[in-house]
Kinemage of the C-alpha trace (Angstrom):
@kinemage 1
@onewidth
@group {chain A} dominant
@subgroup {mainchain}
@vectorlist {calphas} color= white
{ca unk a 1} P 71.196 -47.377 -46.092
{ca unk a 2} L 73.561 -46.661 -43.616
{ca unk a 3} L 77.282 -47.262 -44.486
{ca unk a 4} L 80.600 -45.894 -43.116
{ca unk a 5} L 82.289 -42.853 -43.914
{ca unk a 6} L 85.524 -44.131 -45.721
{ca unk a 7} L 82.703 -46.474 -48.086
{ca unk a 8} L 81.355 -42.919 -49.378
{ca unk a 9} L 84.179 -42.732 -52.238
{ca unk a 10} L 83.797 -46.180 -53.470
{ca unk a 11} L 80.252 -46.173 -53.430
{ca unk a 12} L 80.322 -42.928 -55.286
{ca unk a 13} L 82.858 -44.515 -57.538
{ca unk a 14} L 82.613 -42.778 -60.745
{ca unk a 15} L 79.350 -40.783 -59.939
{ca unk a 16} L 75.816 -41.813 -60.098
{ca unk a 17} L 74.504 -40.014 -63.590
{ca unk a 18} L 71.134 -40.839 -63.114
{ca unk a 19} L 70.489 -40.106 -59.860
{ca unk a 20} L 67.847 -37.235 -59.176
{ca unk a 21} L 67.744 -36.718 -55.359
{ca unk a 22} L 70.681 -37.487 -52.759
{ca unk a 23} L 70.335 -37.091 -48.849
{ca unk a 24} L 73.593 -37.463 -46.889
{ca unk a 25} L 74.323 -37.716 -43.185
{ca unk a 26} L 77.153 -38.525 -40.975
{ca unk a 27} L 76.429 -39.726 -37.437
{ca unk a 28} L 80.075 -38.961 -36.527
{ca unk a 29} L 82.173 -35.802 -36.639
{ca unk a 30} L 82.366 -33.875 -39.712
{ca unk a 31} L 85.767 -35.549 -41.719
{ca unk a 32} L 86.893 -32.395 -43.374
{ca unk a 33} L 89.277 -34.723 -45.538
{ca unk a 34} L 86.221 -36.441 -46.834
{ca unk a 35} L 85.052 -35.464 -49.962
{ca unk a 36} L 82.549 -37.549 -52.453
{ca unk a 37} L 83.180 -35.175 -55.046
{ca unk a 38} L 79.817 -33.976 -55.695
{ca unk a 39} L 80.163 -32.545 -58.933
{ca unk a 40} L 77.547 -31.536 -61.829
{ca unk a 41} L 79.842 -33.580 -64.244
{ca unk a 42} L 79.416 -36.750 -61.718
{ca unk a 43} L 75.965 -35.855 -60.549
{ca unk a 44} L 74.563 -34.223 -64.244
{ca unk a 45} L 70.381 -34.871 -63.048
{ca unk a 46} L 71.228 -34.193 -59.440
{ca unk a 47} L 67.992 -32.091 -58.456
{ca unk a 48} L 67.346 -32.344 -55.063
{ca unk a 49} L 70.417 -32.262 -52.320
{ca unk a 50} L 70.364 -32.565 -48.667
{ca unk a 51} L 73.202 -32.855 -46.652
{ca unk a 52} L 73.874 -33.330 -42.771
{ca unk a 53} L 76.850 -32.799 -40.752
{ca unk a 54} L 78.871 -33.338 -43.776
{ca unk a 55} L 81.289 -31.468 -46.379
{ca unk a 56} L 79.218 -29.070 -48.277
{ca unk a 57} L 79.737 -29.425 -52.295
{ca unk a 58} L 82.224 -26.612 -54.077
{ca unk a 59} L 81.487 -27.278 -57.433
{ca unk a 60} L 79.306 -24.308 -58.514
{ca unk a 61} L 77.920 -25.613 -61.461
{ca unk a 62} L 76.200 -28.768 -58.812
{ca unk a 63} L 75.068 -25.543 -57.317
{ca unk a 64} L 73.702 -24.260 -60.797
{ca unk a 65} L 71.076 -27.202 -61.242
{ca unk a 66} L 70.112 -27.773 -57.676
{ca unk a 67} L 65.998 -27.333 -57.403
{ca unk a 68} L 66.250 -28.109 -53.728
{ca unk a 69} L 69.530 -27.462 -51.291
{ca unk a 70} L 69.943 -27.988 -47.666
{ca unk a 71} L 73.243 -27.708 -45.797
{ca unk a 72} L 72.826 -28.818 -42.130
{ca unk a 73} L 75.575 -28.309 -40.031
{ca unk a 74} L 78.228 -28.720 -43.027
{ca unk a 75} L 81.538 -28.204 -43.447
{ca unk a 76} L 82.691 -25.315 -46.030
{ca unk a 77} L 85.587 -25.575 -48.016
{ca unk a 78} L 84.586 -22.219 -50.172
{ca unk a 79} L 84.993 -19.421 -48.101
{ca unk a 80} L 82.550 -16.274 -47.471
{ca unk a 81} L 82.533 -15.003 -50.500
{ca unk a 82} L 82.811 -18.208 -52.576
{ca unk a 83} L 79.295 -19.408 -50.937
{ca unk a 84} L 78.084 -16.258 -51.804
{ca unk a 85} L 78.983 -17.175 -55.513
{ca unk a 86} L 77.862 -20.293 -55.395
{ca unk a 87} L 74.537 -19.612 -54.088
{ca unk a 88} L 75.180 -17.231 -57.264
{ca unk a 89} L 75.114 -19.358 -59.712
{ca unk a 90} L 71.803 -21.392 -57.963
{ca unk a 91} L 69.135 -19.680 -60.413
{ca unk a 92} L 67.268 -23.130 -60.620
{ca unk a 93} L 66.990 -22.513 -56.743
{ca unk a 94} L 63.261 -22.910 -55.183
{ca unk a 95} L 64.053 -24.318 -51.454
{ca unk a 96} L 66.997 -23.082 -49.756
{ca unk a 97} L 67.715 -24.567 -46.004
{ca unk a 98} L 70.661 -24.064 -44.048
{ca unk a 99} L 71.551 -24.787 -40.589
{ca unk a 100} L 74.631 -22.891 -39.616
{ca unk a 101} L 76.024 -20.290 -42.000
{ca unk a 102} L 79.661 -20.783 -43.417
{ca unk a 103} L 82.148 -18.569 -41.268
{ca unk a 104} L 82.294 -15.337 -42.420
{ca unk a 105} L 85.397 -14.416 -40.832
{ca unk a 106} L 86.462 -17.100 -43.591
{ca unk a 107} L 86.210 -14.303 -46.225
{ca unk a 108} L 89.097 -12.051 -47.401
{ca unk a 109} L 90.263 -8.983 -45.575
{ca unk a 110} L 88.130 -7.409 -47.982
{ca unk a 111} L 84.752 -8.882 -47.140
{ca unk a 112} L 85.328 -8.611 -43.398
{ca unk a 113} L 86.337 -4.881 -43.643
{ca unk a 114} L 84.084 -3.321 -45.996
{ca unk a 115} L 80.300 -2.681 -45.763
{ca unk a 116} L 77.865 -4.989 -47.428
{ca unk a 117} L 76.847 -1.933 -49.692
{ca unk a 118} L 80.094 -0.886 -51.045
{ca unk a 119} L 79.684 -3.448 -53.201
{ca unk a 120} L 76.444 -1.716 -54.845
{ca unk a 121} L 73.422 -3.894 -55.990
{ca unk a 122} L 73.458 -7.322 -53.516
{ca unk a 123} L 75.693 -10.285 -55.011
{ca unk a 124} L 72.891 -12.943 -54.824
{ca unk a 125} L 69.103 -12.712 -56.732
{ca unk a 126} L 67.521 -16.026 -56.540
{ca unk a 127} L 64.791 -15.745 -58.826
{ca unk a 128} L 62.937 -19.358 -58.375
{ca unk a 129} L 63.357 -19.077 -54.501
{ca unk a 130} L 59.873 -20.287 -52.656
{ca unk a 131} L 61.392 -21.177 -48.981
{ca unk a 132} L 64.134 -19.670 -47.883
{ca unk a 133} L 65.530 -20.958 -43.865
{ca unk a 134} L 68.569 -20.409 -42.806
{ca unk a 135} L 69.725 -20.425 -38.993
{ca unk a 136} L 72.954 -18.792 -37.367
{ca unk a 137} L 74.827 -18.469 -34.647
{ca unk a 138} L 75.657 -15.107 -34.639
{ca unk a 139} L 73.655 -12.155 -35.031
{ca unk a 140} L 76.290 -10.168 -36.903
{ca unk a 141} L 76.367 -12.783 -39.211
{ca unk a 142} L 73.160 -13.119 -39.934
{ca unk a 143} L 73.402 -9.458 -40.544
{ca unk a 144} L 76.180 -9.199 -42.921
{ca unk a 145} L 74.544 -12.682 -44.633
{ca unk a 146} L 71.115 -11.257 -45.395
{ca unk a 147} L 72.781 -8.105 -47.072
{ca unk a 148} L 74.479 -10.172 -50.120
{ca unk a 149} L 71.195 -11.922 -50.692
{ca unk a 150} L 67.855 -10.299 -52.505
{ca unk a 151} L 64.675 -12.119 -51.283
{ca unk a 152} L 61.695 -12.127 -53.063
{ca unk a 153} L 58.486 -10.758 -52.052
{ca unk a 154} L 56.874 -14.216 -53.073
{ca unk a 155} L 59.449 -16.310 -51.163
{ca unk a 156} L 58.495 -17.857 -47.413
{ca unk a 157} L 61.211 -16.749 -45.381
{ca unk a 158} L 62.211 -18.220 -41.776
{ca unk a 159} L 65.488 -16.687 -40.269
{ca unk a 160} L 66.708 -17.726 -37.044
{ca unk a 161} L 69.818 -16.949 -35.151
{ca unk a 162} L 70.933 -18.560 -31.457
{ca unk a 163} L 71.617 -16.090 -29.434
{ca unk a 164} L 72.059 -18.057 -26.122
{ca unk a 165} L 75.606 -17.056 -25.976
{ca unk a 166} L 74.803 -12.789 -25.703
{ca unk a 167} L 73.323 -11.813 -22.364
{ca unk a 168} L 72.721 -8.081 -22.153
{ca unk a 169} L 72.091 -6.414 -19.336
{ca unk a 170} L 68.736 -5.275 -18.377
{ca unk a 171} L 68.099 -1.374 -17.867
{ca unk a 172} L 65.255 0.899 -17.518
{ca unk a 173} L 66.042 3.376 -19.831
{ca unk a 174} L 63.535 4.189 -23.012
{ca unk a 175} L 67.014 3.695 -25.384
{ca unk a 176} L 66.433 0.618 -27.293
{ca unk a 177} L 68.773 -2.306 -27.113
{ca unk a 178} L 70.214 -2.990 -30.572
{ca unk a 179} L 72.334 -6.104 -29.544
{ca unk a 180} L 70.091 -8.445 -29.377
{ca unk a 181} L 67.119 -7.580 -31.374
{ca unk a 182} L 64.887 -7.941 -34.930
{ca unk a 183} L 66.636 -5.024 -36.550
{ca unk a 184} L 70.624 -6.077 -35.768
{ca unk a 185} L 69.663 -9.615 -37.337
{ca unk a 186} L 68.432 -8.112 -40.658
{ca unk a 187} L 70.743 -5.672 -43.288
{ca unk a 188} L 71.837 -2.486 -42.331
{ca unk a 189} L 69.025 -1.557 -45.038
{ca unk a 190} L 65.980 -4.459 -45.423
{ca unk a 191} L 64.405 -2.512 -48.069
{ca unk a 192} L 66.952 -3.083 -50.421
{ca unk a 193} L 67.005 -7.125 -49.911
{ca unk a 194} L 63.902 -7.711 -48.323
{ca unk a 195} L 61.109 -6.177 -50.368
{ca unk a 196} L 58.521 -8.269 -48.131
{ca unk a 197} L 59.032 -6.422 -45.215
{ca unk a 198} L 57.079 -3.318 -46.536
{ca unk a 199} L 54.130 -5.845 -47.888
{ca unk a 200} L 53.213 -7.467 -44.661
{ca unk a 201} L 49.835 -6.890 -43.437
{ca unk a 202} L 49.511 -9.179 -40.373
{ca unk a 203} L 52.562 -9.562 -38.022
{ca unk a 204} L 52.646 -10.991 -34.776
{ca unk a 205} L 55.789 -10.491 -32.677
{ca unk a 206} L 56.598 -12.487 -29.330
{ca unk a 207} L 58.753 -12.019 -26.605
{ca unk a 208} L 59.457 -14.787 -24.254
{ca unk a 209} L 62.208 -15.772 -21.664
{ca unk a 210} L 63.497 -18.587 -22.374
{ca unk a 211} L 66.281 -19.748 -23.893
{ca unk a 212} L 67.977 -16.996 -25.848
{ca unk a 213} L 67.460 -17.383 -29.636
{ca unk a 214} L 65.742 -14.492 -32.346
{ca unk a 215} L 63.144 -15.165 -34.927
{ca unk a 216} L 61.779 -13.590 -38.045
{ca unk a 217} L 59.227 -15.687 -40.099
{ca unk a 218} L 57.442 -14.093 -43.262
{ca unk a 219} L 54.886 -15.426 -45.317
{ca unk a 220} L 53.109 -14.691 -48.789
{ca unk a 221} L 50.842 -16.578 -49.874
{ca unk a 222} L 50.320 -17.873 -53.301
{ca unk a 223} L 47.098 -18.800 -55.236
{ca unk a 224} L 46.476 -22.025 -53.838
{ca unk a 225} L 45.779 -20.468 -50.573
{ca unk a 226} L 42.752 -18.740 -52.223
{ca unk a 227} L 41.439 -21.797 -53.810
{ca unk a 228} L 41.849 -23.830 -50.407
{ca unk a 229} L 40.533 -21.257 -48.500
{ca unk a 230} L 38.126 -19.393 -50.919
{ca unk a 231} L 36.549 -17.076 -48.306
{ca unk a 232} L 40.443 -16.091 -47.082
{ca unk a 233} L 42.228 -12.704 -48.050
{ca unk a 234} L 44.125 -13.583 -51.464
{ca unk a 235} L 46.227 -9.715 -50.294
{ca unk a 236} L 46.967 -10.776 -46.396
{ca unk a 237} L 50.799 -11.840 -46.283
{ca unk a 238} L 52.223 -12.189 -42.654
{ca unk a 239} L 55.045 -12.392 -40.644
{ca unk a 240} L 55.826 -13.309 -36.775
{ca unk a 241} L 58.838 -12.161 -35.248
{ca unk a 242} L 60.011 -14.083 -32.016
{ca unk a 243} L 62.313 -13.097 -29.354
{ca unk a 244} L 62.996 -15.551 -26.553
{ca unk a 245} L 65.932 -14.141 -24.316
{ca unk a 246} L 67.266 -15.175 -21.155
{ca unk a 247} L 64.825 -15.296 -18.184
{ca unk a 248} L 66.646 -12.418 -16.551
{ca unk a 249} L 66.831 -10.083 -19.617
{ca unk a 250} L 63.289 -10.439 -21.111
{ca unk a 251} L 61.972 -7.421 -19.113
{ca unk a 252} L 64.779 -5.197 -20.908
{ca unk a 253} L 63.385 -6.319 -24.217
{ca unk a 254} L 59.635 -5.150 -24.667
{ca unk a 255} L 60.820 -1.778 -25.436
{ca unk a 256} L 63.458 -3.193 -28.351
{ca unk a 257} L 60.993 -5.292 -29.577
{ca unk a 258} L 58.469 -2.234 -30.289
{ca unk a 259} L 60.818 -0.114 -31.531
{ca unk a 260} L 62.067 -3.276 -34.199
{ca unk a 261} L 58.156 -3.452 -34.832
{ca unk a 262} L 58.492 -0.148 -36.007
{ca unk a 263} L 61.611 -0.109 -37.594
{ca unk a 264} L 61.263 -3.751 -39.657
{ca unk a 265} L 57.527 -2.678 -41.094
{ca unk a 266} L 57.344 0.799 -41.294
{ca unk a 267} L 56.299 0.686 -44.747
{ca unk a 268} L 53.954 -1.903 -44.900
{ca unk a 269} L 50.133 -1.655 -44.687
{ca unk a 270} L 49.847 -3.272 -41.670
{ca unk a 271} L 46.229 -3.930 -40.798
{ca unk a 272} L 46.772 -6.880 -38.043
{ca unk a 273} L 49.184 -6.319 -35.177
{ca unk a 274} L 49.626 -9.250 -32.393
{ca unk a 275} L 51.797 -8.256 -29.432
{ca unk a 276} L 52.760 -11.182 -26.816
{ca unk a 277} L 54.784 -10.558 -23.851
{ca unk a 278} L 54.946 -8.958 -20.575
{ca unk a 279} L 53.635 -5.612 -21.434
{ca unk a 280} L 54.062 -4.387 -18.091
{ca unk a 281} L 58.015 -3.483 -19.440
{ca unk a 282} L 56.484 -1.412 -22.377
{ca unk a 283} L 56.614 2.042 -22.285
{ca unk a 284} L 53.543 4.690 -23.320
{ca unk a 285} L 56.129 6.148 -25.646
{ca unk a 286} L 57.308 2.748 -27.775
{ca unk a 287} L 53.006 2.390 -27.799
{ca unk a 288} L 52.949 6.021 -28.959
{ca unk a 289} L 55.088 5.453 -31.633
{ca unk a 290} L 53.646 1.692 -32.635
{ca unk a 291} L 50.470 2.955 -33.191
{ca unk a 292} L 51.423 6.405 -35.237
{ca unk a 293} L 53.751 4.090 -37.919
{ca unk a 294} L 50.564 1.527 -38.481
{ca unk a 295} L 47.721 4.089 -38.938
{ca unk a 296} L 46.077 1.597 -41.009
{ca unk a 297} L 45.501 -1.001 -38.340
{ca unk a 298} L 42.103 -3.080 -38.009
{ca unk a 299} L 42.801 -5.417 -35.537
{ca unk a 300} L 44.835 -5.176 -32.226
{ca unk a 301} L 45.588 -8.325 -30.265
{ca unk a 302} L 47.775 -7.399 -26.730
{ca unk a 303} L 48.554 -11.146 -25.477
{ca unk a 304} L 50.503 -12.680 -22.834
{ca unk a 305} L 52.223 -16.390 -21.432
{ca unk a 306} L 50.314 -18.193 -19.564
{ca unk a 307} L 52.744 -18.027 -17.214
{ca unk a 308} L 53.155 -14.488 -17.364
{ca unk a 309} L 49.383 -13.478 -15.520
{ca unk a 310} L 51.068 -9.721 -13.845
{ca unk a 311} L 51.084 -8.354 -17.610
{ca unk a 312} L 49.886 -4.585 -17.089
{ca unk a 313} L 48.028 -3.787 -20.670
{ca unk a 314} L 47.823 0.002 -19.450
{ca unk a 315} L 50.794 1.434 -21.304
{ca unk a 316} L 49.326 0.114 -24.064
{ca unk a 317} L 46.053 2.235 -24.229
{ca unk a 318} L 48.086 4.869 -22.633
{ca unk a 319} L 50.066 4.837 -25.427
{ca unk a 320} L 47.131 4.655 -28.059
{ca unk a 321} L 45.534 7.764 -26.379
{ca unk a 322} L 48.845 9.500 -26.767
{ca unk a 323} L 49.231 8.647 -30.615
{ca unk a 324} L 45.700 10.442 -30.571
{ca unk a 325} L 46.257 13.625 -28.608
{ca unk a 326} L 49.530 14.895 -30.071
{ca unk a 327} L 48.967 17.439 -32.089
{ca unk a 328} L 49.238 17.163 -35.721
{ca unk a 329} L 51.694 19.409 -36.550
{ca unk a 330} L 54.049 18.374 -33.828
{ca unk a 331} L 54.829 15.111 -35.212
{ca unk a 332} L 55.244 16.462 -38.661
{ca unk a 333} L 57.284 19.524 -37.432
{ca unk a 334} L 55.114 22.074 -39.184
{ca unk a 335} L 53.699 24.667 -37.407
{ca unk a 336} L 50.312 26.617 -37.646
{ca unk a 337} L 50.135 29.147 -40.059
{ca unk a 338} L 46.590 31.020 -38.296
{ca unk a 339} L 48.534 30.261 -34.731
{ca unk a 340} L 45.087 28.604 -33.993
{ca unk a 341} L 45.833 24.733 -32.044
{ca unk a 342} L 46.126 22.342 -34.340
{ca unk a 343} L 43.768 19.829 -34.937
{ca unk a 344} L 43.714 16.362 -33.230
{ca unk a 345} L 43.360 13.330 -35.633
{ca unk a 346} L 42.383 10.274 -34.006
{ca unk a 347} L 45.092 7.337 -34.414
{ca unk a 348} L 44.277 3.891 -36.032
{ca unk a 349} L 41.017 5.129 -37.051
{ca unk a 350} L 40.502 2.076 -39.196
{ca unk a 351} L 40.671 0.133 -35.335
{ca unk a 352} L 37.891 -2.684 -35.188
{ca unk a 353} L 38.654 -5.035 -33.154
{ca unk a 354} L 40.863 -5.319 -29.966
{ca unk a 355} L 41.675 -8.446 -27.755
{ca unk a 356} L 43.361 -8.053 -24.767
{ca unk a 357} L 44.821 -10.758 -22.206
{ca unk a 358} L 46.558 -9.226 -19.199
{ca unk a 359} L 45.605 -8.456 -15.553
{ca unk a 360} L 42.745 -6.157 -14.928
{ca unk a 361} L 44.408 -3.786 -12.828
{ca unk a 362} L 42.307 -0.044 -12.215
{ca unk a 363} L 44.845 1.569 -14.091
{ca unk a 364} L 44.123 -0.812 -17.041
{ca unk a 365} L 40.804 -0.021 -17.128
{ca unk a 366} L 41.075 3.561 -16.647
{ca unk a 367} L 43.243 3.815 -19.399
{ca unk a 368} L 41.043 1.403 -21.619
{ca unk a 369} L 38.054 3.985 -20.173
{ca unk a 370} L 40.084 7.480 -21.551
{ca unk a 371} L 41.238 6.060 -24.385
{ca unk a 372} L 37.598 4.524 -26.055
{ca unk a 373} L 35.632 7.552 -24.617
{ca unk a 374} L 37.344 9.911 -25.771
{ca unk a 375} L 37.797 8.298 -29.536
{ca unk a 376} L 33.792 7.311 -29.248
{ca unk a 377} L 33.058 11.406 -28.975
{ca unk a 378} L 34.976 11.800 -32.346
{ca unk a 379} L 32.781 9.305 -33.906
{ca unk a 380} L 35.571 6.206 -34.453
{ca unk a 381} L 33.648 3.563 -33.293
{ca unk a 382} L 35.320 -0.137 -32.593
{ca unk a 383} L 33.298 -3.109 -33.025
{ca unk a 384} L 35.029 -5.488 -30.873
{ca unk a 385} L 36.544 -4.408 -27.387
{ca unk a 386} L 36.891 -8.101 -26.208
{ca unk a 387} L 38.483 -8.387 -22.324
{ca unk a 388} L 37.125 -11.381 -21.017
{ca unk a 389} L 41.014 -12.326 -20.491
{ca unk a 390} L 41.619 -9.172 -18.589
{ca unk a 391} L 41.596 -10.912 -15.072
{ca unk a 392} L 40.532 -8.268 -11.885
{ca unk a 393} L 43.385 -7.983 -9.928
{ca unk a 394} L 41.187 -7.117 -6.945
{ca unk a 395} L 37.730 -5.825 -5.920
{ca unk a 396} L 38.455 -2.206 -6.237
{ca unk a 397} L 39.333 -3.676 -9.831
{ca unk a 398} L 36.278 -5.171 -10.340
{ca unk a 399} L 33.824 -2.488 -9.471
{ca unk a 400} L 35.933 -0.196 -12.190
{ca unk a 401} L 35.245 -2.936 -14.907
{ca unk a 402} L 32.100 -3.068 -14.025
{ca unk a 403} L 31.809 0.381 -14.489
{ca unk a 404} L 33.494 0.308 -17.619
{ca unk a 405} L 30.610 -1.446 -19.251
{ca unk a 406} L 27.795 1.537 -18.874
{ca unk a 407} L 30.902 4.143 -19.560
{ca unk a 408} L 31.846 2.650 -23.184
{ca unk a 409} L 28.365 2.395 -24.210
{ca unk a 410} L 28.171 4.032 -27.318
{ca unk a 411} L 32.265 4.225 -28.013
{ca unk a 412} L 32.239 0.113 -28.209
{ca unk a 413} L 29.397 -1.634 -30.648
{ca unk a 414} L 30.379 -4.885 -28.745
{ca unk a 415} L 32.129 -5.539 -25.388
{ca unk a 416} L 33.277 -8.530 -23.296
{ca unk a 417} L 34.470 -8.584 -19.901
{ca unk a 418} L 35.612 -10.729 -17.645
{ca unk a 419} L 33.331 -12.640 -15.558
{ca unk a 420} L 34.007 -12.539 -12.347
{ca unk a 421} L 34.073 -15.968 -10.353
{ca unk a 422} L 31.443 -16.181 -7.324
{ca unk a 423} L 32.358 -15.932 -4.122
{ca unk a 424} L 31.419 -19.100 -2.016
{ca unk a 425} L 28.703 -18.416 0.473
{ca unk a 426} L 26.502 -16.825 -2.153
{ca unk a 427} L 25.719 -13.119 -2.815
């Protein structure tokens, strides 16, 4: 039914006690001076509420029996801190959706100018919560947002912030970018509001130019996954992290990206790690450091865009070699007590499987060549070394792949390689 604005109140009338499940929208501009008094006294079975371009409801005990809430582009009366209550008081909360955050310059002088943890434990545990999305406009927001709130482990999480508005400028320095990146959109501290970050074991992170906007998606999955999909992995919980920046900043942002890889799962027992982008704008050091914080990894997938076909992949077995041929006692800063070398341990040595889509230049494969051999003489072994989207960049890059195929023999159970097209004329 679509109506007019100024028929909301008399529709309304004295409340609609009864009703279970209300969806709202306005197809004109927000009217701030609207207001259908959605109230738990006029609304007491009021279960499910989803509201769009619209005044959001201040009543916090609406907010206390709410099962389902979605605020899409609403209007806030409450300010910072009184969404934070009322989001509170939500303990019947299992789906959460909101599509631009309430201003948090709103708050008092006391919200804007203090940390998030001076206030000790966070201000909101929603303890039903299955889905939680919420989308922002600014990253310092989303920030300061995600502090107040404890997650769940068990909850489905999608946070998004539009970033079209920041445009940093690109460098080539190894110093990674924290304005526009995975780690400024989360809490100064995830581990204290988002447990989930330390249980992932698959994440796949992608970095695209395109329009500017940052992504974090999690996922846990519950026991109906296992009955659906009996043969599935009742422990694998995953998360994908997206990063699509401005076509003339996504070189700058490989590096950031790796280093948030690093600094949003450092804990977790990541076994799966999917990297798409232009990898030519990594560095051997981010790699380095990827690839010491995930020593349990099983599978490696190094992707890139379609319309993206220079990728260089060499950094990235580069840096794999590296995490390798440190020496022990370096990273840890202990020294040798016999003053003898200390001993190499060979990274990721869990690796099984690697799939790599790039172009096949001979520094590519040389690297892929160093890096395999020399982890093959120390016994780690990978099943699956699959390159048959490694595309030769030239002959001389060619007759090195070939190559490559009698030199891994015995470092690589199985390998694939691309197949070269023939050359018309035969031969």
């Amino acid at each position: 039914m679509v109506v007019k604005s100024t028929a909301l109140p008399p529709l309304f009338g004295n409340g609609m006690p009864l009703l279970e499940g209300l969806y709202l929208r306005s197809y004109g501009p927000v009217d701030h001076n609207l207001d259908v008094c959605l109230t738990s006294q006029r609304f007491p079975r009021l279960q499910t509420l989803e509201l769009v371009n619209t005044l959001a409801p201040h009543d916090l005990s609406l907010y206390a029996q709410l099962h389902t809430l979605e605020l899409n582009h609403c209007y806030h009366i409450l300010p910072f801190e009184g969404f934070l209550n009322a989001l509170a008081a939500s303990v019947q909360l299992e789906e959460l959706i909101i599509f631009i955050l309430p201003d948090i310059s709103s708050g008092s002088e006391r919200t804007r100018n203090l940390g998030p943890f001076l206030y000790g434990a966070p201000t909101v545990l929603l303890p039903r919560l299955r889905t939680f999305t919420v989308t922002g406009n600014s990253i310092a927001g989303m920030s300061r947002f995600l502090a107040h709130l404890y997650l769940q482990p068990s909850a489905v999480l999608d946070i998004h912030v539009d970033a079209r508005g920041l445009h940093v400028p690109a460098d080539d320095s190894d110093t990674p970018n924290t304005t526009l990146s995975y780690s400024a959109m989360l809490p100064p501290d995830p581990s204290a509001t988002l447990p989930s970050l330390a249980m992932a074991t698959a994440v796949c992170t992608r970095i695209q130019e395109s329009s500017g906007d940052c992504q974090l998606r999690y996922e846990y999955p519950s026991p109906v996954d296992s009955e659906v999909l009996p043969d599935s992995d009742p422990q694998v919980t995953t998360a994908t992290l997206s990063l699509q920046l401005h076509h003339s900043q996504g070189n700058a942002f490989m590096r950031t990206a790796l280093n948030d890889l690093v600094r949003c799962f450092r804990l977790s027992p990541l076994t799966s790690l999917e990297v798409k982008g232009n990898h030519a704008y990594g560095t051997v050091a981010a790699w380095e450091s990827v690839f010491r914080a995930f020593p349990l990894l099983e599978e490696l997938v190094i992707d890139s865009w379609f319309g993206d076909p220079l990728s260089d992949v060499t950094v990235v077995f580069r840096g794999l070699h590296a995490a390798s041929t440190s020496p022990v006692d370096v990273r840890s800063g202990s020294g040798s007590p016999s003053g003898d070398p200390p001993a190499l341990e060979v990274a990721c040595a869990n690796l099984q499987c690697v799939y790599v889509r790039g172009m096949g230049l001979v520094e590519a494969y040389e690297a892929l060549r160093e890096c395999f051999r020399w982890r093959g003489e120390r016994g780690v072994v990978v099943k699956v070394l699959d390159l048959t989207n490694l595309r030769d960049q030239d002959a001389a890059a060619a007759d090195v792949r070939s190559a490559l195929v009698e030199d891994l023999q015995g470092a690589v159970e199985t390998l694939r390689v691309y197949s070269s097209p023939k050359r018309r004329g035969g031969g």
